[in-house]
N, C-alpha and C positions, 0 to 999 in steps of 0.2 A: 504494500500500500504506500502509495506516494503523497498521502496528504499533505504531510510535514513539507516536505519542496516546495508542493504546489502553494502553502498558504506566504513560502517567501515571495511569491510571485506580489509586487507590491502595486497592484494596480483594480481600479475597479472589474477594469474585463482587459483579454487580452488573445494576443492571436499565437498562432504556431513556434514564431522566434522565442517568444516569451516563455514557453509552455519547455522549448526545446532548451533554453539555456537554464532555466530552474532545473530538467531534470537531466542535466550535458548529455543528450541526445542528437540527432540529425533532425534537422527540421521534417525529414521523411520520413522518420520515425514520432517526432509529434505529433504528424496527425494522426496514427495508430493510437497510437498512446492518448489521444482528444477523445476518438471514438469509443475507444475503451470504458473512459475514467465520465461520457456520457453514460455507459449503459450502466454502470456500476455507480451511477446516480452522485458523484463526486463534482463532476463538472455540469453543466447547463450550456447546449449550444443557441448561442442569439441568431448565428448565421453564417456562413462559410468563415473560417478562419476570426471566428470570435467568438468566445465562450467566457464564461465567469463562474465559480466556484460557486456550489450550491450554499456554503454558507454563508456566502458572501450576500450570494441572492435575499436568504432568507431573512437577513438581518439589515436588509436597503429600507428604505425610508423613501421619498417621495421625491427628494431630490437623484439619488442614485438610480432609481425606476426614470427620471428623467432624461440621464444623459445616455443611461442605457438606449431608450428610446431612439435617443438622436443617432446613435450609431447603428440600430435596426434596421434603418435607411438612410441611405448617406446621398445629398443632402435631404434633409427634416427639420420641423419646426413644430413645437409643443400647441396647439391649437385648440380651438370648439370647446364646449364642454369642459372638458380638462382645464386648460388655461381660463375658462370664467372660473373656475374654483377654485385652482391656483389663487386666483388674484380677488377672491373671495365676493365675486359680482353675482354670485347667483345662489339662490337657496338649498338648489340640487348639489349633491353631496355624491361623485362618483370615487367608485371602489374598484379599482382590479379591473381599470377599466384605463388607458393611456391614448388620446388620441392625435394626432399630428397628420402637419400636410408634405407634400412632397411631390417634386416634378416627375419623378419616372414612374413612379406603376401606382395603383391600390394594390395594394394587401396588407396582410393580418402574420403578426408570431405570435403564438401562446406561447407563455409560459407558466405552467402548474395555471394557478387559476385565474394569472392577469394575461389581461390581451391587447396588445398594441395592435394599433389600425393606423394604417397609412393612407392616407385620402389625396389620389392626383389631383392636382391643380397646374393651369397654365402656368408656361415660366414666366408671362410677360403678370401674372398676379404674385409670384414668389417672391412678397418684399415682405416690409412692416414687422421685422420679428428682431430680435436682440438676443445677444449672452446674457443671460443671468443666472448667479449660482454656479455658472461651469456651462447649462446648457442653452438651446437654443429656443426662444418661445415668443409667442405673437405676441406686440402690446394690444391692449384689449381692445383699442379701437378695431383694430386688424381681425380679430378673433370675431367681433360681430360681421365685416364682410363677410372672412372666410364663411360664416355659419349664413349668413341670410347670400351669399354666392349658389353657397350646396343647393338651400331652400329653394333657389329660385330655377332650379334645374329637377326639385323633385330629388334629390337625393343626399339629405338631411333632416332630422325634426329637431328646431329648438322650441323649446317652452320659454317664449318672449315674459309672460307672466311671471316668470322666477329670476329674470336678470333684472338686476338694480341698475337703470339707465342713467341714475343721478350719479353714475361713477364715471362714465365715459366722457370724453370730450368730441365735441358731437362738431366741430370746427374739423376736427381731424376725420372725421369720418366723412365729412363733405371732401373734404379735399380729397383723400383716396378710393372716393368713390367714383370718380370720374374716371379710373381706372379699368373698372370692370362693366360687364354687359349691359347696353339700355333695362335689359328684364330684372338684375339683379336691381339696379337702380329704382325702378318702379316697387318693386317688393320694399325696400326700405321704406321710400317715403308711404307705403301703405302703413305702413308700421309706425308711422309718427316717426322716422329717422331722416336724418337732410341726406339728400344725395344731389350733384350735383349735375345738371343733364351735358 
């Protein structure tokens, strides 16, 4: 059993180099050794050539769960739902649940019983987000296009009734609202939000 090596590994997640010089290996031999040390429930794969220590997993916290996300999909951004709660604009309260946007595909990783969701978006909308904490996430004006962009395609539900609007700066959502589709635009100001035409 390799735990002891593995837990020198001083990083939140890491890939084949990292895995092969903890345990002086050939990188060719670390990923035997990944696949292994997955099924024998020691390591957690996020996705080719990135894994992190199940105890590590199990002892992450909200921010760890975040930058993991961001490396799920490379590039990502902390969004929707998730980041209204983050930044505590909404009365819904999500669990085990991570959601983010991203220019190249949709998809979903589980992991045990959290599940990160990647939701495509145009490159020409892939702005409005910052570092914080380490990882990458929408400010909240962004995080309401992103959610009323989805809406206005039919492939999102937010519960406008649970966001605290008195938190946003509704200047900056006009401005970046001219960005995105006449439809999403219309759907705002349906919603009492400024968009600008």
């Amino acid at each position: 059993m390799k735990l002891k090596e593995l837990r020198n590994i001083q990083k939140l997640y890491f890939g084949y180099q990292e895995l092969a010089g903890a345990l002086d290996i050939s990188s060719a031999s670390a990923r035997v050794a990944a696949s292994r040390y997955v099924r024998q429930g020691l390591l957690i794969r996020i996705k080719r050539n990135l894994y992190v220590l199940r105890e590590t997993w199990e002892k992450a916290g909200r921010k760890q769960r975040f930058l993991i996300a961001n490396m799920g999909q490379v590039p990502s951004y902390i969004s929707l739902l998730t980041a209204l709660d983050y930044y505590e604009i909404t009365t819904h309260v999500q669990r085990d649940f991570v959601e983010s946007m991203a220019v190249t595909r949709t998809k979903e990783i589980r992991i045990d019983q959290t599940v990160f969701t990647y939701t495509r978006i145009k490159e020409e909308l892939y702005f409005g987000f910052g570092r914080k904490n380490g990882f990458f996430i929408a400010t909240p004006e962004k995080v309401m296009l992103d959610a009323f962009y989805l809406m206005s395609y039919g492939r999102y539900y937010l519960d406008l009734s649970a966001v605290n609007a008195d938190s946003l700066n509704f200047d900056q959502i006009a401005a970046m609202s001219t960005r995105f589709p006449s439809k999403t635009r219309r759907l705002l100001k349906k919603h009492g939000y400024p968009a600008k035409a």
